[in-house]
N, C-alpha and C positions, 0 to 999 in steps of 0.2 A: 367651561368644562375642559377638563385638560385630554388630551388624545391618549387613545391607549393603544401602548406596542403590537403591532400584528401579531409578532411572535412571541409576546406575552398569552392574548388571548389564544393562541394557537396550543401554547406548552399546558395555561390551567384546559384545555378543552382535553389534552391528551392527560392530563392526573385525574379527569373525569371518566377517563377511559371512552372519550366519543369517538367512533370510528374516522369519522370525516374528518376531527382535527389531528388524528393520528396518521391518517392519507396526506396530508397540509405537510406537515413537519416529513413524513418521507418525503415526500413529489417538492421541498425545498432543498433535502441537503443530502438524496440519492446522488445525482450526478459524482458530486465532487467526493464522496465516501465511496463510489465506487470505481475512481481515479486511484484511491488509495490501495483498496482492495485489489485492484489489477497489479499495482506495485511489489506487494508482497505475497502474492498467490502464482502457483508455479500455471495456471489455466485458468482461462474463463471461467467454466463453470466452481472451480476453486475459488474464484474472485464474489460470485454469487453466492456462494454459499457461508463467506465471510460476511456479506453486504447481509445478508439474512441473519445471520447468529450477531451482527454488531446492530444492527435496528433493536431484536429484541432486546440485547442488554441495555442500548437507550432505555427503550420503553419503563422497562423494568427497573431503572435505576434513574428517571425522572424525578422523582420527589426528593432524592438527595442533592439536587441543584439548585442553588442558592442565589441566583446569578447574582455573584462576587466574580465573576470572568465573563469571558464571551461563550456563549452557548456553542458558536461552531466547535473552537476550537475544542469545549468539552469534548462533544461529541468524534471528533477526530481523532482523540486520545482514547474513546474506548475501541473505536475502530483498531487504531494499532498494536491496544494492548489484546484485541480481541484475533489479532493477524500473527501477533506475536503466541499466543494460546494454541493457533492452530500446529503454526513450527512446533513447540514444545510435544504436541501430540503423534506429530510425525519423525522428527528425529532421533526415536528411540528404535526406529524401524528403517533408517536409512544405514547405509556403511560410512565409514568413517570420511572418505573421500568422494564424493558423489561427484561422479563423472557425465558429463553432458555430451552431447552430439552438437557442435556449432557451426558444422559444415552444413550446406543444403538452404541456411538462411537464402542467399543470392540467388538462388535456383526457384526458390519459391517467389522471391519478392518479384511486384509485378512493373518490371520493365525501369527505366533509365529515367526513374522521378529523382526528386530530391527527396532526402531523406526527410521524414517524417514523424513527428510524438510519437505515433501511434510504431514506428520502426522502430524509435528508440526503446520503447517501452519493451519492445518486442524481444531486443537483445536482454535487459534489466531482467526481463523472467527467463532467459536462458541463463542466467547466471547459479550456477550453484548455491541452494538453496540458504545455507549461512551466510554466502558471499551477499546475497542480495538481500538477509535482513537486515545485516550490518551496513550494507550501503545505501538502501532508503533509512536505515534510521540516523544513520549520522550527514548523507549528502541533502535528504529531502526534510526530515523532520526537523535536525539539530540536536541529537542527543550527543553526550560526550564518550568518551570511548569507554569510561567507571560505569556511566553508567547503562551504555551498551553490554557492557559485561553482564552487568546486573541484571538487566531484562531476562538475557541471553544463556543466564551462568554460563560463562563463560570467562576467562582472564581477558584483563583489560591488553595486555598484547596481543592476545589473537583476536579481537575484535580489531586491533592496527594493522595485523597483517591481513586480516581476512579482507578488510578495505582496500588494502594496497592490491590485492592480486584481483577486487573486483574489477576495480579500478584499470589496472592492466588488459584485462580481457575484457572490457569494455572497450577500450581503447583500439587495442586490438582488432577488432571487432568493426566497429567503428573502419577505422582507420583501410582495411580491407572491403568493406561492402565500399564505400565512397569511391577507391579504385576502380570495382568493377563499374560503378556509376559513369566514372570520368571514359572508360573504354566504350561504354555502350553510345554513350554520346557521339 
């Protein structure tokens, strides 16, 4: 008798709609969807509320998978396209330039650690809001800059330069807290 996929019978339990296999499949691929969601959400509770509209559209768009792929990876792509939906709903109501506060990082952070994910991560959501879709989707996901535009409408140049200047102020960034690291030492 040949063994059957855990996450086979996990995915028919949730086209069954059973609570407990629909808990299985979140409480397996929560964590790392909401690594992502922290990526592209300007706060927490913005990250959660991503992590909540991107499970549903799983749910509800389970029986369209076929697995010809890997199931995470599915799943990962409606997250972004789901992180990507939320920008589009908000950039009609931002100004053209969205200007950040980047000072005060240092001031907050606790004391003369090394720098840390959870730091890097920290500077990533300071970054202006286009700056930082365009740079998880082209430095973390691998899209190409056509079709960063594309998600984004956006021209494929300003998806280059919007890179380039995250990039910089990242750096930047970077490059300054490490400083006050090395002094505190």
């Amino acid at each position: 008798m040949a063994k059957v996929d855990p996450l086979r019978k996990i995915v028919k339990g949730c086209l069954q709609n059973r609570k407990e296999d629909q808990y299985r499949l979140y409480a397996r691929f929560s964590r790392k969807m909401f690594g992502i969601c922290l990526r592209y959400a300007a706060s927490h509770d913005e990250a959660q509320d991503i992590l909540q509209e991107g499970f549903i559209k799983v749910f509800y768009k389970l029986p369209t998978f076929k697995w010809q792929g890997n199931l995470e990876a599915w799943i990962r792509r409606i997250f972004v396209n789901t992180a990507i939906e939320k920008y589009r709903e908000r950039v009609y109501h931002l100004p053209a330039e969205e200007v950040i506060d980047y000072e005060g990082y240092a001031s907050r952070n606790h004391g003369p650690d090394i720098l840390h994910t959870r730091d890097i991560l920290a500077f990533v959501q300071q970054l202006p809001l286009q700056y930082r879709l365009v740079f998880n989707l082209y430095a973390i996901e691998g899209y190409s800059h056509r079709e960063i535009g594309e998600l984004l409408q956006i021209a494929e140049s300003t998806s280059r330069s919007n890179l380039a200047r995250a990039r910089l102020l990242l750096k930047d960034k970077l490059e300054s807290e490490l400083k006050l690291i090395v002094k505190a030492i």
